[in-house]
N, C-alpha and C positions, 0 to 999 in steps of 0.2 A: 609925160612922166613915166611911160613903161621901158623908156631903153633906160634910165639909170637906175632902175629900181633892176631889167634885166641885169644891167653890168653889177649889180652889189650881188645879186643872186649867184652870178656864175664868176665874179671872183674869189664869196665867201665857198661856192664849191670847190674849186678849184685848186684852194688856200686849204680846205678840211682834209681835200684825197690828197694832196701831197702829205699833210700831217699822218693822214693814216696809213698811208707808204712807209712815211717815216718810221712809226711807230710798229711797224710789222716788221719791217727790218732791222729795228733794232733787236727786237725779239727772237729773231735766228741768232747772236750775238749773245744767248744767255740771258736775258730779262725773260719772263715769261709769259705767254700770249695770254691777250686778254679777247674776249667775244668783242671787248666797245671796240676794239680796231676794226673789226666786221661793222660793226654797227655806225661807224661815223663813215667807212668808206661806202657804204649802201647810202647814208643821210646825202653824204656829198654828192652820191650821182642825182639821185631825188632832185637835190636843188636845182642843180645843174639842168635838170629836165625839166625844173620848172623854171629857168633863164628863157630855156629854149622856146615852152608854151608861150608862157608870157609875151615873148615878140613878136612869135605868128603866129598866136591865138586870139581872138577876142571871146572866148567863149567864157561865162562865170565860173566854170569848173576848176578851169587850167589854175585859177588865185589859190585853189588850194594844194595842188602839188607842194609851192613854195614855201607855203606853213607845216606841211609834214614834213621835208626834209631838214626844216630850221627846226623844228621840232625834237627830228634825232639828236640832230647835232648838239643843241643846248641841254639835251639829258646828259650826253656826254663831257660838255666843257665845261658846265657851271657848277657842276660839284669838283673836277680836277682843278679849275682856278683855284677853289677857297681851299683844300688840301695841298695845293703849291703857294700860294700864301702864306696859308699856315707854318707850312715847312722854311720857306724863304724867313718868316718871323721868328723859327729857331735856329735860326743857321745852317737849313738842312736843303735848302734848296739849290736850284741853279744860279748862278751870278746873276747879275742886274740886266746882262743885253737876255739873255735867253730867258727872263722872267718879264721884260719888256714886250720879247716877242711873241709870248704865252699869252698877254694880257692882250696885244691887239689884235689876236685870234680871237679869244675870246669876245671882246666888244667888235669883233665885226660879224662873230654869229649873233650874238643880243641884237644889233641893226638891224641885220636882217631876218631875226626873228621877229623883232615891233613891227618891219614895213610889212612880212606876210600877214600879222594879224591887223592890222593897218588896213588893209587892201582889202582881208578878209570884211571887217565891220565895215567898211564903204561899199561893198558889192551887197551886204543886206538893208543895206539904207535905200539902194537902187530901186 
């Protein structure tokens, strides 16, 4: 069970640092910088390092790497979903594909923020 829970780990990091790329560069372009684009690109390596633990670690410690950096990341996306919602519900948002792909960013950090805490209460039950 720990290479697909790896693979959900270092695809949802993977999937966050290119968003946070995205979104810094759009920010050279006159939008202006926000600290969460720091903040989700720091979350996304987090995870990433916890992809990495996780396969060649067995140690209890490394389970938690993968809940802190899912951790960042859902400070960051779970309030922007329900304000691009919101906005999509006044006609103010992006089109249908690019609110599509907002939302399956978003439930692939929820995933893999339940399997860290997931993993988390299994490794206290040990």
């Amino acid at each position: 069970m720990r290479n697909p829970i790896g693979v959900l780990y270092l695809l949802t990091g993977l999937v966050c640092l290119y968003w946070s790329v995205q979104l810094t560069l759009t920010g050279m372009y006159g939008m202006p910088f926000s600290w969460w684009y720091a903040a989700v690109f720091v979350g996304s390596l987090i995870l990433i390092l916890g992809a990495i633990l996780v396969w060649v670690s067995g140690r209890p410690w490394t389970e938690w790497v993968p809940l802190v950096g899912s951790v960042v990341l859902a400070a960051y996306f779970i309030p922007a979903i329900i304000v691009t919602l919101r906005r999509y519900a006044q006609g103010q948002a992006p089109g249908s594909v690019g609110l599509a792909i907002r939302v399956a960013v978003v439930l692939l950090v929820i995933v893999s923020l339940a399997a860290a805490a997931r993993n988390i209460v299994h490794l206290k039950a040990r």
